[in-house]
N, C-alpha and C positions, 0 to 999 in steps of 0.2 A: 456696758454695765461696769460698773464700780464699786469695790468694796472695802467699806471701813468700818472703825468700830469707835462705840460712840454708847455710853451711858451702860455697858454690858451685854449689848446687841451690836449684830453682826448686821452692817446694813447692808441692802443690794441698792444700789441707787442706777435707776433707768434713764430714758430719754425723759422727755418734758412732758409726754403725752400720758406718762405711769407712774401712778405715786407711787414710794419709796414701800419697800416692803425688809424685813429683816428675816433671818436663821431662827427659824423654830426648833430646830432638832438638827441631828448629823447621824447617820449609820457609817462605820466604820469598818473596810474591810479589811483584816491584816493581811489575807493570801495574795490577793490583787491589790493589794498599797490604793484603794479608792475611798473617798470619804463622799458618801451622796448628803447634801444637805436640801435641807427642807424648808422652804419660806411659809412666813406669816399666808401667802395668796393659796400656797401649797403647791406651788411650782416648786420642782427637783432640780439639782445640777450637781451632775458627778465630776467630783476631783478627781483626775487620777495622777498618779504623782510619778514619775519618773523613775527616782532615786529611793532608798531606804530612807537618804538624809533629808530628801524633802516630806516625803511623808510623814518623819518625826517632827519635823517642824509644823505642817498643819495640823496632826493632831495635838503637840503643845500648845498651841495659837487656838484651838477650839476648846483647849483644857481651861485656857486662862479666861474667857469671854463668856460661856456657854458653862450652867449649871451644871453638876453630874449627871443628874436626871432627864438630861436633854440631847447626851450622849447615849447613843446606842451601840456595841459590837455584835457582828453578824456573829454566828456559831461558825469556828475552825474549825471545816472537815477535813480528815485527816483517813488517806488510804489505809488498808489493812496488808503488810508486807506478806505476799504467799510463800 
């Protein structure tokens, strides 16, 4: 699979047997650094990013392609210190 960007969509581009589908959406996790995005077919594939720095980078890179409204972040749970 292969991903470019091309007219303001995020394409997924397959083998020969599967037409091209692109990024509908993106959930955004901060605690787990993971970004699950979501295609046109609605197949999911989770990023998970290694680094802080990589993580800033695909969620920049999904800022600049992908409408606000197409961006999701999960709710930060957060323990309660006893």
């Amino acid at each position: 699979m292969i991903l470019s960007c091309y007219n303001n969509h995020i394409w997924l581009h397959h083998s020969m047997d599967k037409e091209d589908e692109w990024i509908m959406r993106v959930v955004v996790n901060i605690g787990r650094r993971t970004i699950l995005c979501v295609s046109s077919d609605g197949d999911e594939k989770l990023v998970e990013c290694d680094s802080p720095q990589e993580f800033i980078n695909v969620v920049e890179f999904c800022k600049t392609v992908l409408d606000p409204e197409d961006i999701f972040y999960e709710e930060v749970k957060v323990a309660r210190a006893r």
